[in-house]
DSSP file (Angstrom, degrees, kcal/mol; ACC not computed):
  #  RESIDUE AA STRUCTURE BP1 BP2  ACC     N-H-->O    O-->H-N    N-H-->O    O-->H-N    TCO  KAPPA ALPHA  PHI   PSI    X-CA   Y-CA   Z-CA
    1    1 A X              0   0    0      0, 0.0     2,-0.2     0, 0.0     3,-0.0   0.000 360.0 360.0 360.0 131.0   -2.6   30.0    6.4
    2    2 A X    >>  -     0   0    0      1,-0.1     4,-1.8     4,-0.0     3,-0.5  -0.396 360.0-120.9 -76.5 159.8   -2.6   29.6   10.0
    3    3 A X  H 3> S+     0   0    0      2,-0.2     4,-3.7     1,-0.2     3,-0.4   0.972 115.8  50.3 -45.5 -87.7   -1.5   26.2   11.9
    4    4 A X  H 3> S+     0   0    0      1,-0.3     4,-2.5     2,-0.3    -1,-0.2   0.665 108.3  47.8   0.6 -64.0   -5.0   26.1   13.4
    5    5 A X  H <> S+     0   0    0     -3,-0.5     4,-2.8     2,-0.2    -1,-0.3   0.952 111.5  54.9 -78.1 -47.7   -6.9   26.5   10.1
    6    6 A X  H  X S+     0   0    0     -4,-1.8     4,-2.0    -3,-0.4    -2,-0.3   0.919 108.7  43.4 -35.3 -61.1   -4.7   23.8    8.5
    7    7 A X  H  X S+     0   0    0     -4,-3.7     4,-2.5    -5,-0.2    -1,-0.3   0.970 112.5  55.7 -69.3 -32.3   -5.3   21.1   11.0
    8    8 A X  H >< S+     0   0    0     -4,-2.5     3,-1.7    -5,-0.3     5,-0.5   0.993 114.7  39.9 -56.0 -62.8   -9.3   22.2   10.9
    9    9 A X  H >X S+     0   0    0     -4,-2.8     3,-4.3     1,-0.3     4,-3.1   0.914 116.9  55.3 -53.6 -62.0   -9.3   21.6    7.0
   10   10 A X  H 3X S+     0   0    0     -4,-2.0     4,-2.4     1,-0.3    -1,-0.3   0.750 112.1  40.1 -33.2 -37.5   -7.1   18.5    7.6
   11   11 A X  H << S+     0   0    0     -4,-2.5    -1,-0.3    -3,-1.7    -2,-0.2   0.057 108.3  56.8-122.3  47.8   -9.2   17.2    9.7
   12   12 A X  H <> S+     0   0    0     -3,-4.3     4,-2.3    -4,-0.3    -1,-0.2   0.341 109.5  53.7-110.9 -47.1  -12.3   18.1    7.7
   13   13 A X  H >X S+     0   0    0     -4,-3.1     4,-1.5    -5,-0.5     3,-0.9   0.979 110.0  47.8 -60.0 -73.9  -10.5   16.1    4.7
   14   14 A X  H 3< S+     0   0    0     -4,-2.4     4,-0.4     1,-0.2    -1,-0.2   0.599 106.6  48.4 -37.6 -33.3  -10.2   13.3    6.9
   15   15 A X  H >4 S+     0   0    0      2,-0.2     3,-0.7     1,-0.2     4,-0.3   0.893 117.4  52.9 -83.8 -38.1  -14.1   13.0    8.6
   16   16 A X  H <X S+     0   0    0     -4,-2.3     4,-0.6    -3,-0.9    -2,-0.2   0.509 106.5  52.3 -77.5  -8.7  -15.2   13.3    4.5
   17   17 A X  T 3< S+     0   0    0     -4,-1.5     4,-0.4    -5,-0.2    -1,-0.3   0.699 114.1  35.2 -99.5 -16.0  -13.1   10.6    3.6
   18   18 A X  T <> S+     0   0    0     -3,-0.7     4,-0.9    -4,-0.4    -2,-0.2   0.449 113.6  59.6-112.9  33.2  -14.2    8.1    5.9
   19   19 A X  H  > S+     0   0    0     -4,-0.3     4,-2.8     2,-0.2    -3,-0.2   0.821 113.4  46.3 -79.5 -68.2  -18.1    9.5    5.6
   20   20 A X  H  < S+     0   0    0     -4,-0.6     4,-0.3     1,-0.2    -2,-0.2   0.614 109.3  48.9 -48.1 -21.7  -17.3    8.5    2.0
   21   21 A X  H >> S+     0   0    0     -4,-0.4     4,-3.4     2,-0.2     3,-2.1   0.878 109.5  55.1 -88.8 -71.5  -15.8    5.2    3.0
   22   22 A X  H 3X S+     0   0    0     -4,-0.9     4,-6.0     1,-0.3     5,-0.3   0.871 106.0  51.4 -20.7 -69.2  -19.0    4.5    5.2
   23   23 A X  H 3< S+     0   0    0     -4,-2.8    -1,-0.3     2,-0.2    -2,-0.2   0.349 106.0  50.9 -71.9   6.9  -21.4    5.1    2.2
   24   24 A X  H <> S+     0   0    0     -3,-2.1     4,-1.7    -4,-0.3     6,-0.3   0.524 110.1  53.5 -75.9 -51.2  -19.6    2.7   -0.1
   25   25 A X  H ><>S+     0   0    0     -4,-3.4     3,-2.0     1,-0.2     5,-1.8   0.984 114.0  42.7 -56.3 -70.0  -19.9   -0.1    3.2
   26   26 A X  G ><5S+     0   0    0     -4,-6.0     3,-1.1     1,-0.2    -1,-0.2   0.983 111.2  60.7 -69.0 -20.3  -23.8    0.5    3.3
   27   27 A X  G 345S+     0   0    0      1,-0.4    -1,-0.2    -5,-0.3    -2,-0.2   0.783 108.3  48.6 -66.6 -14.5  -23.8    0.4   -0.6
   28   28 A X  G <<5S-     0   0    0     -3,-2.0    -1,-0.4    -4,-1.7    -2,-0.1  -0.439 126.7 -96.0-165.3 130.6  -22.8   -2.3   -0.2
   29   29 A X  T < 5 +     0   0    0     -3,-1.1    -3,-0.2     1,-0.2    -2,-0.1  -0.043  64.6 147.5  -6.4  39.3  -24.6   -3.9    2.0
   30   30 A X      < -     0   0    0     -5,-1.8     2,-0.9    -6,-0.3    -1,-0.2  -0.276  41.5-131.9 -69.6 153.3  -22.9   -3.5    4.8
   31   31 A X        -     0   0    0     -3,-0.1    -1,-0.1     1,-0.0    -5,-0.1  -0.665  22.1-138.1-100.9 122.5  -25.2   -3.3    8.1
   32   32 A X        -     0   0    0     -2,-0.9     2,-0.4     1,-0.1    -1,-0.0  -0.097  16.9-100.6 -58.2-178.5  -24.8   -0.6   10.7
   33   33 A X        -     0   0    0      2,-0.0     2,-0.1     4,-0.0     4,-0.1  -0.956  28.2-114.9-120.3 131.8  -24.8   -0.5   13.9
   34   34 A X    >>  -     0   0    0     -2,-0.4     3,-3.1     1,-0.2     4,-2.0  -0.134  28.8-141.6 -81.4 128.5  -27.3    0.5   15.9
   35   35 A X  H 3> S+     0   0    0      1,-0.3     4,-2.7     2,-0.2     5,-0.3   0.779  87.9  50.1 -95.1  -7.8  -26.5    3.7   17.9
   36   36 A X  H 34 S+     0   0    0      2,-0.2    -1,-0.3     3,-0.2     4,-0.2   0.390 108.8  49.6 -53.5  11.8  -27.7    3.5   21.0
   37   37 A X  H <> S+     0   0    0     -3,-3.1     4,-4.1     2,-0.1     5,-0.3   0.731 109.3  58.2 -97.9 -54.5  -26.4    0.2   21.8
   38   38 A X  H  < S+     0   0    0     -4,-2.0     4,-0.3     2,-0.2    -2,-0.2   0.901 112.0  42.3 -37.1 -60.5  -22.8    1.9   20.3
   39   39 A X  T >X S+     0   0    0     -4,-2.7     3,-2.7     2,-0.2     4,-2.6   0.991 105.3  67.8 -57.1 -53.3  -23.1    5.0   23.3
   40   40 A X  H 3> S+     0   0    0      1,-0.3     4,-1.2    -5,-0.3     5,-0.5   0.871 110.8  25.5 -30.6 -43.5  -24.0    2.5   25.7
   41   41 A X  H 3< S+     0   0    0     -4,-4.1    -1,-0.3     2,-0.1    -2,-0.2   0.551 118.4  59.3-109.4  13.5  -20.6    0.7   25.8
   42   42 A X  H <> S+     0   0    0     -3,-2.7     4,-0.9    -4,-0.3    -2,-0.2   0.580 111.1  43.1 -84.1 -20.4  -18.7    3.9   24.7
   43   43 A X  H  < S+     0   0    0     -4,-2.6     6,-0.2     2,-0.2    -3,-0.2   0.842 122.8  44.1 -90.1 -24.4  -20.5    5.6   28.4
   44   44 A X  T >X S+     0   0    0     -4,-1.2     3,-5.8    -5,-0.4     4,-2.1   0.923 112.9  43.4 -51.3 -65.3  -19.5    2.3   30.1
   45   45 A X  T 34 S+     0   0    0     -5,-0.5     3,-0.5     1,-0.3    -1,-0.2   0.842 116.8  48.5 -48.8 -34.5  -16.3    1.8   28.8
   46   46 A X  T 3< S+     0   0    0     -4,-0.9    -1,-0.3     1,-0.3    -2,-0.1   0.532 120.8  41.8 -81.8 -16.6  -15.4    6.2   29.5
   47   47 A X  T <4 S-     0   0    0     -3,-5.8    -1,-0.3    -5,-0.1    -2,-0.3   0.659 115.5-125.0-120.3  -6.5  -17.0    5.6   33.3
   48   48 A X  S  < S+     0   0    0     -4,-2.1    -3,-0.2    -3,-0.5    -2,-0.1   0.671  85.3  99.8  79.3  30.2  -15.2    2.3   33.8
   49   49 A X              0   0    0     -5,-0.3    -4,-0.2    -6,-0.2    -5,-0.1   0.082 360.0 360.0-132.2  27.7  -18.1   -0.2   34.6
   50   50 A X              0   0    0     -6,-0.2    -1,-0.1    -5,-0.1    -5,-0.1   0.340 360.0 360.0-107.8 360.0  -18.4   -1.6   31.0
């Protein structure tokens, strides 16, 4: 197995473990967050005027 393909699975593992984390938080009952408010201060904060 290449280097490459290892870190892709690794980090395949990783995005399904905190998907799975997520959908235990809304089950219960945590509230999201809405996401255009979320890009809004992530394109501030990345251009520096947030």
């Amino acid at each position: 197995m290449s280097i490459e393909l290892y870190e892709r699975q690794q980090a395949l593992i990783e995005l399904y473990s905190k998907l799975l984390e997520a959908e235990a938080e809304i089950a219960d009952g945590a509230e999201g967050k809405d996401f255009f408010e979320v890009a809004e201060k992530l394109r501030a904060s990345v251009h520096g005027t947030g």
